[in-house]
N, C-alpha and C positions, 0 to 999 in steps of 0.2 A: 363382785364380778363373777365368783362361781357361779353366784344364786340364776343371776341373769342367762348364763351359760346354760345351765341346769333347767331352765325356764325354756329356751330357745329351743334347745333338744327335746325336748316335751312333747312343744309345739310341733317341732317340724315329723316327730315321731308320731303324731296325732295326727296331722295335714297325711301324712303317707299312710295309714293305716285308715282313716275315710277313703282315701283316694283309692285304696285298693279295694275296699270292702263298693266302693263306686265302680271300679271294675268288674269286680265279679257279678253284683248285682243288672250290668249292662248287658255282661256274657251269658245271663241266664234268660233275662228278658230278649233279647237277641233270640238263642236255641228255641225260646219259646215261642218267638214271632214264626223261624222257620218251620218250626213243627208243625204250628197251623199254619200255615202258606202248604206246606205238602201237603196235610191233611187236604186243604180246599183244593189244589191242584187235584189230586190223586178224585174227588167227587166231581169234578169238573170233568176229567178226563174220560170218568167210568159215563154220565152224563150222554158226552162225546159219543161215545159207543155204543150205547142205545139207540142215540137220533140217528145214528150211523145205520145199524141192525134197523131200526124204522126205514130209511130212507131206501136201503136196499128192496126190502120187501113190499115197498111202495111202487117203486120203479120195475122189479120184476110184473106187478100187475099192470103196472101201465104197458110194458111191452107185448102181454097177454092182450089187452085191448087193443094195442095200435095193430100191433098181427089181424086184430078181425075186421080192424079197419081199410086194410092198407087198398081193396078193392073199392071202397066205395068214393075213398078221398082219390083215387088212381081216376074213377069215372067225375069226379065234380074238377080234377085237373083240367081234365080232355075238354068241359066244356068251360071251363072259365077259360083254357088256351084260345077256343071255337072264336068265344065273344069278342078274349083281344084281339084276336086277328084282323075280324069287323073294325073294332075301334079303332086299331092303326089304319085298316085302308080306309075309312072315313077321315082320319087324321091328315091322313097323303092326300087325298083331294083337296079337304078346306086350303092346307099350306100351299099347295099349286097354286089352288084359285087366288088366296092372298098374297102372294109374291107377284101373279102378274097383277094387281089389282094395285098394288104399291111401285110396279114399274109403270103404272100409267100415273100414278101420281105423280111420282118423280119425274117424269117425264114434261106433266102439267107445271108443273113445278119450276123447271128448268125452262121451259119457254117462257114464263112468266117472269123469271131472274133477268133472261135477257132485254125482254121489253124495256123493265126499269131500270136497266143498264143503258141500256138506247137512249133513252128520256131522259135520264140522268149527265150522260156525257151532251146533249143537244142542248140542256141547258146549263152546263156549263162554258160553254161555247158562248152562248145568248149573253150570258153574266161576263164573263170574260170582255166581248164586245162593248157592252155600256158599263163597264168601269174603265176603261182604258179611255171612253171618248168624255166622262165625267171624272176623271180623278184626280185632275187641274181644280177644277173648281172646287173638289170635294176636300183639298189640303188646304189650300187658302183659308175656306170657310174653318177647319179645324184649328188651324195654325193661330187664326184671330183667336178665338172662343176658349183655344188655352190660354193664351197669354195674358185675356181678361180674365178666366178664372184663377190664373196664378196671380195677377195682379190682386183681387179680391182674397184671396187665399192668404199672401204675404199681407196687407195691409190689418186680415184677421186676428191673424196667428200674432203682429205685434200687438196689436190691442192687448190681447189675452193677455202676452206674457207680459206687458207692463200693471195691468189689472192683477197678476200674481204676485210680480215682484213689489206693488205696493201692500198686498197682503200680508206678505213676507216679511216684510219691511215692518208693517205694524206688529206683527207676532213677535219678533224680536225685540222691538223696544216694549214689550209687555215681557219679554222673557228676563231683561236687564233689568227692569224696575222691580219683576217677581225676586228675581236673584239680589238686589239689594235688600229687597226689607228683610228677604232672608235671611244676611248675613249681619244686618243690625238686629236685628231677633234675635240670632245666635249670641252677639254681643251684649246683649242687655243680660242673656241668659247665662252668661258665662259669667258676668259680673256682680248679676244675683246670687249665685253660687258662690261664688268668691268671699263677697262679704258673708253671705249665712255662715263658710266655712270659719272665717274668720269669727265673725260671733261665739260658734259652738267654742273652738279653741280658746278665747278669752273667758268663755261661762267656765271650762275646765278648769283653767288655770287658776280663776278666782275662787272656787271650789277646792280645788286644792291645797291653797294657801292658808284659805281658814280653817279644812281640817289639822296642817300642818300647826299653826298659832292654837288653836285648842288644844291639841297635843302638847 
């Protein structure tokens, strides 16, 4: 029991003394990750300040240019302004000219709604008059022509379903005769069994007895 003790403490003095030696080795690779991260920071930043100091004296000479420019683009404003002005009042005419051009169509448009409204309700009118002086005859005539197609329809529809339920009728008496031999199958098969079982157990037994009588 000592020994096991004295083993255990070993052990757990060895697990703690890795573990720590795993720490410190973390803590160093760690300081060392950061060290280089500032390192690359601090070249990044310097970097920074350069394109920074470029960028200044970049733009200082472009304000030196735009300064010498600022007369010539001031004259190519005045006449780019000249031209639009042009293009909007050619703009404001075409639009006059297409607004009234689209109220004569609407217009056209609108007389022409009406017409086939006209026409529309006149014969409805017309239609209205010769269905009311045919609609006698026109029910009669339907009233028959259902009756004979429901007659034809019912005398179908029994056909069919006696045509089915004879079907039906034959599937099942093939499902009961399937379902017997199958369960005389199963019977023959169960009693094939039975005896093999039997067989094996008496081949045992006589097997048995002779080693036992040799013995």
């Amino acid at each position: 029991t000592n020994c096991i003790t004295v083993i255990v403490l070993t052990f757990q003095t060895n697990i703690l003394t890795e573990l720590k030696n795993w720490k410190l080795n973390l803590i160093q690779h760690h300081k060392l990750q950061m060290r280089q991260e500032k390192e690359k920071h601090a070249t990044h930043v310097k970097q920074l300040q350069n394109e920074l100091e470029n960028l200044k004296e970049l733009l200082h000479t472009y304000e030196i240019s735009i300064s010498r420019k600022d007369e010539v683009v001031i004259t190519n404003l005045t006449q780019a302004l000249e031209k639009q002005k042009e293009r909007v009042e050619l703009m404001r005419k075409f639009t006059l000219w297409r607004i009234q051009h689209i109220k004569t169509k609407q217009e056209e448009y609108a007389n022409s709604i009406a017409d086939r409204h006209f026409r529309i309700a006149l014969m409805k009118k017309v239609w209205a008059a010769w269905r009311s002086a045919s609609e006698v005859k026109w029910k009669d005539k339907v009233a028959r022509a259902c009756q004979l197609r429901a007659e034809d329809v019912c005398v179908q529809l029994t056909n069919d379903y006696e045509a089915k339920i004879a079907e039906l009728t034959a599937t099942l008496e093939q499902r009961k005769a399937e379902i017997l031999r199958l369960h005389s199958e199963r019977d023959q098969y169960e009693d094939t069994m039975k005896k093999a079982f039997m067989r094996g157990v008496c081949a045992l037994n006589l097997e048995a007895m002779t080693m036992f009588q040799s013995k």
